[in-house]
C-alpha positions as CSV (number, residue, x, y, z in Angstrom):
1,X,-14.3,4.3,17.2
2,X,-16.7,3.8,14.4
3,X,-16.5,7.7,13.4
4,X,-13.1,7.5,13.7
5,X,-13.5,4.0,11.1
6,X,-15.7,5.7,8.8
7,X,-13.5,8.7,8.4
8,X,-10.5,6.3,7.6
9,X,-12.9,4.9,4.8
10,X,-14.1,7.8,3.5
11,X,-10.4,9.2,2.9
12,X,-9.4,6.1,0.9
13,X,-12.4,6.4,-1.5
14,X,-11.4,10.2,-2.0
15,X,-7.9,9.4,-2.3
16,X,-8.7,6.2,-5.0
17,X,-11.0,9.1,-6.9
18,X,-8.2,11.8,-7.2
19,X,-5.6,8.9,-8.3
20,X,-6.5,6.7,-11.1
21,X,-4.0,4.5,-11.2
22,X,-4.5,3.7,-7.7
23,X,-7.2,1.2,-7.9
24,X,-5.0,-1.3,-9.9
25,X,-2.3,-0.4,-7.9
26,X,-4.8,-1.5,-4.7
27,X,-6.0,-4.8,-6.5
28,X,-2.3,-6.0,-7.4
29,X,-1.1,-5.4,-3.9
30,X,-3.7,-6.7,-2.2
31,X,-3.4,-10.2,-4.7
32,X,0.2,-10.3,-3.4
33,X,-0.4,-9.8,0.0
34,X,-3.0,-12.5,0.4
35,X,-0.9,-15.0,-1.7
36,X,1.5,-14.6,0.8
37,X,-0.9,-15.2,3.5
38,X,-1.9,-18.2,1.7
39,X,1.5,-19.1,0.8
40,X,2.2,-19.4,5.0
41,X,5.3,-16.6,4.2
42,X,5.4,-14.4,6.9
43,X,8.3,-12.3,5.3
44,X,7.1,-12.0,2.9
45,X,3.7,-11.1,3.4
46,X,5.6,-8.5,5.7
47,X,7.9,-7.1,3.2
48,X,4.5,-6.8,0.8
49,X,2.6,-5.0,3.1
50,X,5.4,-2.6,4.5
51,X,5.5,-1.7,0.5
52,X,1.9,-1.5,0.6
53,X,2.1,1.2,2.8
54,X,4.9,2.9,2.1
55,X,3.1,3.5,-1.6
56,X,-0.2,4.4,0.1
57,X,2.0,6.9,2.5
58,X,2.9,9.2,-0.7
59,X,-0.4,9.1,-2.2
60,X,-1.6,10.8,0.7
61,X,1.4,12.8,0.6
62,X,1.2,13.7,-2.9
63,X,-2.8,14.4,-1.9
64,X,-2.1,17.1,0.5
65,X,0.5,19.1,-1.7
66,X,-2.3,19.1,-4.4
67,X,-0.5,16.7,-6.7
68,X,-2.5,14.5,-9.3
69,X,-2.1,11.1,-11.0
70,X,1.0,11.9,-12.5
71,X,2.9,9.0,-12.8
72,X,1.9,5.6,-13.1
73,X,1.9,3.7,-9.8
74,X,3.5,0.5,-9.6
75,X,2.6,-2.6,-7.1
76,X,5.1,-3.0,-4.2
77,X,6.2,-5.9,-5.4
78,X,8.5,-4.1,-8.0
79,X,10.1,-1.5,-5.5
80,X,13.0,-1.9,-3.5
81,X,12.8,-3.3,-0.1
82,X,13.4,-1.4,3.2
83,X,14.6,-3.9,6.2
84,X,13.6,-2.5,9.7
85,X,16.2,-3.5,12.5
86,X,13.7,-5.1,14.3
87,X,11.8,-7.1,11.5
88,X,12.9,-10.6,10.9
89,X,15.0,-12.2,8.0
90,X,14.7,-14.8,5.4
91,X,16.0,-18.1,6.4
């Protein structure tokens, strides 16, 4: 598990080195995620972190087709919201 742990980390820093305008991206996110936390708000610390890694999915994905920092990333906060079937609504 550790290797496998290491790996993991070891892909993010290469990722956050071939994207620039990751590491902001990164610091926002992970501001609004833990203000939601704070905040008690379950959705939407949810809906944060679901963007949070939908974002992360197509760096990697832009990583593997050999794309670079071309665009300017933007925190999840300012991108539409996806709603699962299963995940639970505001109230």
């Amino acid at each position: 598990m550790a290797g496998l742990l290491v790996h993991a980390h070891r892909n993010r820093r290469e990722l956050v080195q071939a994207f620039p305008s990751m590491k902001k991206y990164l610091i926002d996110d992970h501001r609004l995620i833990f203000e939601a936390v704070v905040a008690r708000d379950p959705d939407r610390a949810d809906a944060t972190l679901r963007k949070h890694f939908e974002i992360g999915n197509e760096y990697r994905r832009r990583a593997i087709v050999g794309e670079i920092d071309g665009i300017t990333a933007l925190p999840a906060a300012n991108l539409p919201t996806k709603r699962r079937a299963n995940s639970r609504k505001a109230t």
